[in-house]
C-alpha positions in Angstrom: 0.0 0.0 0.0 1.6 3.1 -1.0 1.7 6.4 1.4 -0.7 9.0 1.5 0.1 12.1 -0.3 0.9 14.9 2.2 -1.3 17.2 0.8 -1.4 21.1 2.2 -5.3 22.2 1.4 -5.7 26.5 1.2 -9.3 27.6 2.2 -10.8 30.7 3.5 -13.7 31.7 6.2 -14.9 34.6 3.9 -13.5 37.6 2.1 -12.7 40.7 3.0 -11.1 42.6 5.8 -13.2 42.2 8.9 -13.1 38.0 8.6 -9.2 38.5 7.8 -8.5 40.3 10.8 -11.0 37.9 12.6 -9.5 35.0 11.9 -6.0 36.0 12.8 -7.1 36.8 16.3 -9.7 34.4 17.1 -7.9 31.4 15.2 -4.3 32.5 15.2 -3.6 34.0 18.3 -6.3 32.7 20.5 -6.6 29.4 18.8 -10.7 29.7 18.4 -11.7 27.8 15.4 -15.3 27.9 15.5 -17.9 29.0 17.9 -18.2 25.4 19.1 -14.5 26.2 21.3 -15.6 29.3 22.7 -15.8 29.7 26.5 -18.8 30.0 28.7 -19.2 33.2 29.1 -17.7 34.6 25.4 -20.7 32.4 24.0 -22.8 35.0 25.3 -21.8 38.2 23.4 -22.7 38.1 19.7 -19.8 40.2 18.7 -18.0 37.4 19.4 -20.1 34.6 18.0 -19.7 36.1 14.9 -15.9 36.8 14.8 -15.6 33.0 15.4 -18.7 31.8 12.9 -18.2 30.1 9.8 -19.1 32.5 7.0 -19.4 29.7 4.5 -21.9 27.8 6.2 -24.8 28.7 3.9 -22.8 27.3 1.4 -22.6 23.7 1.9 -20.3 23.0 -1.0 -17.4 25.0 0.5 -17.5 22.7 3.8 -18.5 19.7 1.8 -14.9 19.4 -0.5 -12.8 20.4 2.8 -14.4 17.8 4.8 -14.0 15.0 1.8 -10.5 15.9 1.2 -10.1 15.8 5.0 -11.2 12.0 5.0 -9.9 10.7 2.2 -7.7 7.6 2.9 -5.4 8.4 -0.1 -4.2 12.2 1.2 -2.5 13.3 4.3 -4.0 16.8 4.7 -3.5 20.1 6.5 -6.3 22.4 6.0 -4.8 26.1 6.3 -7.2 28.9 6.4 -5.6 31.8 4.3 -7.6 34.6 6.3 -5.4 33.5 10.0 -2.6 35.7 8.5 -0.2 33.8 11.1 -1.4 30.4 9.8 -1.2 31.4 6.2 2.8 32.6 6.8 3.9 29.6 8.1 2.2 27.7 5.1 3.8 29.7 2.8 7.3 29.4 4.4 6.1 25.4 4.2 5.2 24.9 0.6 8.6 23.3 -0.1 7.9 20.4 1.8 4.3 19.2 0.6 3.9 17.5 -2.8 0.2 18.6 -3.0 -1.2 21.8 -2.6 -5.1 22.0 -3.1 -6.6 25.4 -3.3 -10.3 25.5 -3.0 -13.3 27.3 -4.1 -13.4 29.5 -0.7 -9.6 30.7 -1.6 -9.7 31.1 -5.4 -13.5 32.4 -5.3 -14.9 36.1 -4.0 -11.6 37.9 -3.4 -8.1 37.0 -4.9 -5.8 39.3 -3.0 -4.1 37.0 -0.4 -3.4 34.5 -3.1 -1.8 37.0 -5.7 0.1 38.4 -2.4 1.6 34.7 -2.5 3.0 34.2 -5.8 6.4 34.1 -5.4 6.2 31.1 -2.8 4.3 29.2 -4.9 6.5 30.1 -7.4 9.3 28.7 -4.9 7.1 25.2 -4.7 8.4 22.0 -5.8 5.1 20.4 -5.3 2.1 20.4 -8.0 -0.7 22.9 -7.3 -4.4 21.9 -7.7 -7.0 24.9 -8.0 -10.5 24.4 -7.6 -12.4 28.2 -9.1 -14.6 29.5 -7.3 -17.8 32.2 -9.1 -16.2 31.3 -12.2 -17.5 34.6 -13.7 -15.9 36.9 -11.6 -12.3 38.2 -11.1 -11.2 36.1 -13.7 -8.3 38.5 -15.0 -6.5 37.7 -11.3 -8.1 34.1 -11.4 -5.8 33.6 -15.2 -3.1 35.4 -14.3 -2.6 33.5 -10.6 -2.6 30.2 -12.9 -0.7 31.7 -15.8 2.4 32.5 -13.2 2.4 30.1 -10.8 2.2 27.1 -13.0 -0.6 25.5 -11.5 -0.5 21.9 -12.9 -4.7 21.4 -12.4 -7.5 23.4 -13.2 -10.7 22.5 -11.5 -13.6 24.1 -13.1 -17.4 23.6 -12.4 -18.5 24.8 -15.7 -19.0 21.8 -18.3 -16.5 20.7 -20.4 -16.1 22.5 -23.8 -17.0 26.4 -21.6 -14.4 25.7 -19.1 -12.1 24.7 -22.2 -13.0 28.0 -24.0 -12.6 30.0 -20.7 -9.4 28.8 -19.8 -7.9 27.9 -23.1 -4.9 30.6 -22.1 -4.1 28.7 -19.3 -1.8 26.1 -22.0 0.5 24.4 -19.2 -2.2 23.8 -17.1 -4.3 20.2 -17.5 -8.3 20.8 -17.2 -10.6 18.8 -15.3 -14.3 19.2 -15.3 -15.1 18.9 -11.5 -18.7 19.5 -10.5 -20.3 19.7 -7.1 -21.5 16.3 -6.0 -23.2 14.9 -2.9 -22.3 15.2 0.7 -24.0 11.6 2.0 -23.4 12.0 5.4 -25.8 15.4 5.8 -27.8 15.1 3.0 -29.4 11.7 3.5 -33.0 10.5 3.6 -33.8 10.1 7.2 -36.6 8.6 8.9 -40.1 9.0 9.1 -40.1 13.0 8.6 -43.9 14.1 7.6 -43.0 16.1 3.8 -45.8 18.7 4.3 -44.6 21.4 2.1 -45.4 19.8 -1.6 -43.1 22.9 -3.5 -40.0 24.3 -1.6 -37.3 26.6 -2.0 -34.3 28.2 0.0 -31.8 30.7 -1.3 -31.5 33.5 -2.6 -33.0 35.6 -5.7 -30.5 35.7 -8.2 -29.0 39.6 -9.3 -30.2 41.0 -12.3 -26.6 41.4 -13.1 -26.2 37.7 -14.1 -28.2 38.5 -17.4 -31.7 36.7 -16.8 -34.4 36.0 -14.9 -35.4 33.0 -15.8 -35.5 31.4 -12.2 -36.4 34.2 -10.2 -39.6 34.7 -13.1 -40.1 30.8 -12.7 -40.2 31.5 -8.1 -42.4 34.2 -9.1 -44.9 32.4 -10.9 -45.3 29.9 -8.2 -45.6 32.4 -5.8 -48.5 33.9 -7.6 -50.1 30.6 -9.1 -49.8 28.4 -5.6 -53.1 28.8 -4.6 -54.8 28.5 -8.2 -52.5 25.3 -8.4 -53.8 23.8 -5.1 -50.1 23.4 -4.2 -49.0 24.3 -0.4 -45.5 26.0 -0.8 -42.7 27.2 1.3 -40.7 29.9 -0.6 -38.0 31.7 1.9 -35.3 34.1 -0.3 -32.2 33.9 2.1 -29.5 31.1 2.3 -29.6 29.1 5.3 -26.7 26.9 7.3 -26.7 23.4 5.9 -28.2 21.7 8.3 -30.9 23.7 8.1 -31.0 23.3 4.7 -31.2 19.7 5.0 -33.9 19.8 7.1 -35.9 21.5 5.4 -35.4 19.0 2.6 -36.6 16.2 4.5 -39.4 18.2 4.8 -40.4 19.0 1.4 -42.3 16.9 -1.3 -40.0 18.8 -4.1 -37.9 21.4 -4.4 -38.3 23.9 -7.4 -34.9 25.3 -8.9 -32.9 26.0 -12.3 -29.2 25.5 -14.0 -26.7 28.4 -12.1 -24.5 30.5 -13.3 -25.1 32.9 -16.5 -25.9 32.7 -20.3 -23.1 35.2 -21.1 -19.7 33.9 -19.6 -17.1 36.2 -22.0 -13.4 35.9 -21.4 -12.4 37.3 -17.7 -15.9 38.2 -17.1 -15.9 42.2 -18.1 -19.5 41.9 -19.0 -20.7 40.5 -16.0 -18.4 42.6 -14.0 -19.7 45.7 -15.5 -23.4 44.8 -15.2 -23.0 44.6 -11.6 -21.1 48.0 -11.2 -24.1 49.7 -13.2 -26.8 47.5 -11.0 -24.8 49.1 -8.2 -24.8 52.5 -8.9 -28.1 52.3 -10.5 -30.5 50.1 -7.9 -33.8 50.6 -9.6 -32.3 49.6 -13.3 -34.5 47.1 -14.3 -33.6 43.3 -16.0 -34.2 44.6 -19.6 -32.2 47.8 -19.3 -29.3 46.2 -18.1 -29.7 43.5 -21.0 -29.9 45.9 -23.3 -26.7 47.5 -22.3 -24.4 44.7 -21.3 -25.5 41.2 -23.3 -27.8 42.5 -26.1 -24.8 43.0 -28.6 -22.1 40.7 -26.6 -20.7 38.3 -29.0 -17.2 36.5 -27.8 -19.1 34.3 -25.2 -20.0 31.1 -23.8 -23.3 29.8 -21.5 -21.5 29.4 -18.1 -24.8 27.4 -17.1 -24.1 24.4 -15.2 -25.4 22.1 -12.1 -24.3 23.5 -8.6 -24.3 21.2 -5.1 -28.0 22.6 -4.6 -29.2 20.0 -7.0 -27.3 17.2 -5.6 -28.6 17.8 -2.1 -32.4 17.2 -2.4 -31.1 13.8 -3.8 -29.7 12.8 -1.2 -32.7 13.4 1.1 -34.7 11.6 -1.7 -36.5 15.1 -2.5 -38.3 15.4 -5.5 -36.9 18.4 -7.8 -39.2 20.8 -11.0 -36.3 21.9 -12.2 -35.9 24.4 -15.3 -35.2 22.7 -18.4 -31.5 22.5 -19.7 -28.8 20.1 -19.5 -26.9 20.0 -16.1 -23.3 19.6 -17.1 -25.5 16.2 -18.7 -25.5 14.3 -15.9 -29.0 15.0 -14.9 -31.4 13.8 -17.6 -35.1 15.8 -17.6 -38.0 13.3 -16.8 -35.6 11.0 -15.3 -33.9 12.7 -12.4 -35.9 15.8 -12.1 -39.6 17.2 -13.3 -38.8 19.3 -16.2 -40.5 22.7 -16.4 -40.5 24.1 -20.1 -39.0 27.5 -20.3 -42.3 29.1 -21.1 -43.9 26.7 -18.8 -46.2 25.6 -21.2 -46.3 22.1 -19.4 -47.3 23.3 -16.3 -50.5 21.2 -16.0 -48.6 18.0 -16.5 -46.0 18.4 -13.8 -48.5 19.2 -11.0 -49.5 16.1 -12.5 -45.9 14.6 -12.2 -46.0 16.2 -8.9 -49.1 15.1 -7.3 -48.4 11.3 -8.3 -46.8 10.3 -5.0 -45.8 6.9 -7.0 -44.2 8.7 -9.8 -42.3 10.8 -7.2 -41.2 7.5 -5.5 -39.7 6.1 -8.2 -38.1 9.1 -9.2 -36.0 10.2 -6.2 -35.0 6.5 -5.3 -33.5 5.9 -8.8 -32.1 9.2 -9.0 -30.7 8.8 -5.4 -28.9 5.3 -6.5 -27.2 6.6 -9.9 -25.9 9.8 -7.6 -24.8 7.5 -4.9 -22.8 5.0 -7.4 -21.0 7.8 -9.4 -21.6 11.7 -8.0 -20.4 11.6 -4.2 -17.6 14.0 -3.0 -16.0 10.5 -2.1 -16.3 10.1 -6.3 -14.8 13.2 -7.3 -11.9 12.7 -5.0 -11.3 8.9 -5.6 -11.2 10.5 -9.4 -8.4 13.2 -8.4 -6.2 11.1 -6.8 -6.3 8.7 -9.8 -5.5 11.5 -12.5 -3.1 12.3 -9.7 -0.9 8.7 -9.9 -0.9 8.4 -13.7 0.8 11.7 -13.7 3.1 9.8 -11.4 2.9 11.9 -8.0 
C-alpha cells in the first residue's frame, strides 16, 4: 500500500477585511476555530459569536470538499485557512515540503488578494498545485493570471466541459478537469419517518439581475402567484440558510423547485458580468431589460457558463423530488428521469402538477435518481477521481 500524499489544502472563512482580521485573532492567536471552542461566558456576546462563525456555512459545497478531502484515505491533509494571516505565513514558508497543494473554491472564489500576495512562494514550490475556481465569472483576469504565473499543474472548473475549455484555453501548461459539485452523503441523506408537508419548496437567494436573466427568479415568481390556483402548499423563503438547516428542510419537502446556475453570457475574464453589476450598483432601480440591453444585447465572444451547482445534488440525497428548469446539467442529470422538467415558457405546467401530485411517480423518481448519484456523483467520487488523475501523472 503506497503512502498517502501529504497534501497542504488553502481555504478561506470569507472575504474581505473584517473576517481576515477575525481570523487571525480568534484562530491565530487565541486558537478559536469555531464557535463550538468558545468559552462560557464569550458564548454569550454576539460580537463574538460572529468573529468565530463560519461564513461559509450557507454554502454547503465550501465545507463539503474540505471535509471530503479531509477523509480521504489516499491524502495526508492540512487544512490552512488563508484569512489566519499567522497560519497562512507559516504555510507559505512550508510549501517546499508538501507534494500537493489543493486550493479551494473559498480561496480562489470572492476575493483573490491573499493569493496574488503569495506568488512568489508558490513560485518557490516543488510540489504540483491543484486549483478548484470558485464564481467562475468573476475576477477572472486575477483568477488567469494566478494560474498563468504560478504554473498550477490542475485546473478544476465547475463549468462543463467545452466552456471551461474555451474559458481557460490561455491557461496552455495547465491540465483541465471538469469537477462539478457532488453529494455530501453524510448530511444530506433520507432520514426517517419526517412528515414532507410542504409539496413545493425553496431556500436561497433571488439571483441579481446582473447575471443577465431571470429565468428562475420569473419561474419562483410564478409559483408564488399561481400556488393557490395550483392547489399546491408552498414554502418559498429568499435567504440562504446553514446546511443543516438546509437539510432539514429538505426532508421536509415533497419537491424542491430550482434551475441551472451560473449565466448565459460567460465572456473571457468576465468584463460583462463585471460591468453589469457595477451599473446595477450605482443604478438600484435599473430594471432586467435595461441592463440587457446595455451589457449582453450585442455581446458576441461568449460562452453559457450554465451548469449544475451542489444545490441540485442535495435534495437527492434526502430523496426530495426536484421541478427543475429545463436545460442540461453539465449532462449528468437527464429531464423526466432525475428531475420534473419545467419548459421554459412553462407551457407544461399542467402535466408536472400532474408529475408532482403522483406520490408513486415521485417514489420512483428520487429512489433511482438517489442510487445513480450514490454509485457515481459523491464527493467521495470526485476525489477517488483526483487522486487517480493524480498517480498516472506519477505523484
Amino acid at each position: 500500500m503506497r503512502d498517502r500524499i501529504k497534501t497542504l489544502v488553502l481555504d478561506a472563512n470569507g472575504f474581505g477585511w473584517k473576517p481576515i482580521v477575525a481570523d487571525t485573532i480568534m484562530q491565530g492567536i487565541l486558537g478559536i476555530r469555531d464557535e463550538s471552542q468558545l468559552p462560557l461566558w464569550a458564548g454569550k456576546i454576539s460580537l463574538l459569536r460572529r468573529a468565530a462563525r463560519q461564513h461559509y456555512e450557507a454554502l454547503s459545497y465550501v465545507m463539503d470538499w474540505r471535509e471530503e478531502l479531509e477523509h480521504a484515505p489516499e491524502l495526508d491533509v492540512e487544512v490552512c485557512n488563508i484569512n489566519n494571516l499567522l497560519e497562512y505565513k507559516k504555510s507559505q514558508e512550508s510549501l517546499l515540503h508538501y507534494p500537493l497543494v489543493i486550493i479551494l473554491h473559498s480561496a480562489a472564489g470572492d476575493s483573490m488578494t491573499l493569493l496574488m500576495r503569495a506568488i512568489r512562494w508558490f513560485q518557490k514550490r516543488r510540489g504540483k498545485v491543484i486549483m478548484f475556481i470558485g464564481n467562475e465569472y468573476d475576477l477572472l483576469d486575477k483568477k488567469i493570471r494566478f494560474i498563468q504565473e504560478t504554473g498550477v499543474e490542475y485546473i478544476c472548473s465547475q463549468l462543463p466541459e467545452s466552456a471551461a475549455r474555451w474559458l481557460y484555453a490561455e491557461c496552455t501548461s495547465s491540465k483541465l478537469l471538469a469537477m462539478p459539485h457532488a453529494l455530501n452523503p453524510r448530511l444530506y441523506h433520507p432520514g426517517q419517518g419526517q412528515e414532507r408537508v410542504i409539496e413545493l419548496g425553496f431556500r436561497g437567494a433571488r439571483y441579481p439581475l446582473f447575471i443577465g436573466d431571470t429565468e428562475r427568479n420569473d419561474l419562483l415568481d410564478y409559483f408564488q402567484r399561481n400556488a393557490p390556483a395550483l392547489g399546491l402548499k408552498i414554502d418559498f423563503g429568499y435567504k440562504t440558510i446553514r446546511r443543516g438547516e438546509w437539510s432539514n428542510f429538505l426532508r421536509s419537502c415533497q419537491a424542491v423547485v430550482g434551475a441551472e446556475a451560473g449565466t448565459y453570457y460567460l465572456d473571457k475574464y468576465g468584463r460583462a458580468i463585471t460591468a453589469a453589476r457595477l451599473y446595477q450598483r450605482s443604478h438600484p432601480y435599473a430594471s432586467s431589460q435595461e441592463i440587457y440591453d446595455r451589457f449582453f444585447k450585442t455581446l458576441s465572444n461568449y460562452v453559457s457558463g450554465k451548469s449544475i451547482s451542489s444545490r441540485h445534488f442535495e435534495p437527492i440525497g434526502t430523496k426530495t423530488c426536484q421541478v427543475l428548469l429545463e436545460g442540461d446539467y453539465n449532462g449528468i442529470l437527464k429531464a423526466d428521469e432525475h428531475y420534473i422538467k419545467i419548459n421554459k415558457d412553462r407551457s407544461n405546467i399542467e402535466d408536472v402538477i400532474w408529475r408532482l401530485r403522483d406520490e408513486d411517480y415521485r417514489r420512483q423518481m428520487v429512489d433511482r435518481t438517489y442510487d445513480y448519484v450514490m454509485q457515481n456523483h459523491t464527493y467521495a467520487h470526485r476525489i477517488l477521481r483526483l487522486v487517480q488523475i493524480l498517480e498516472q501523472d506519477g505523484l
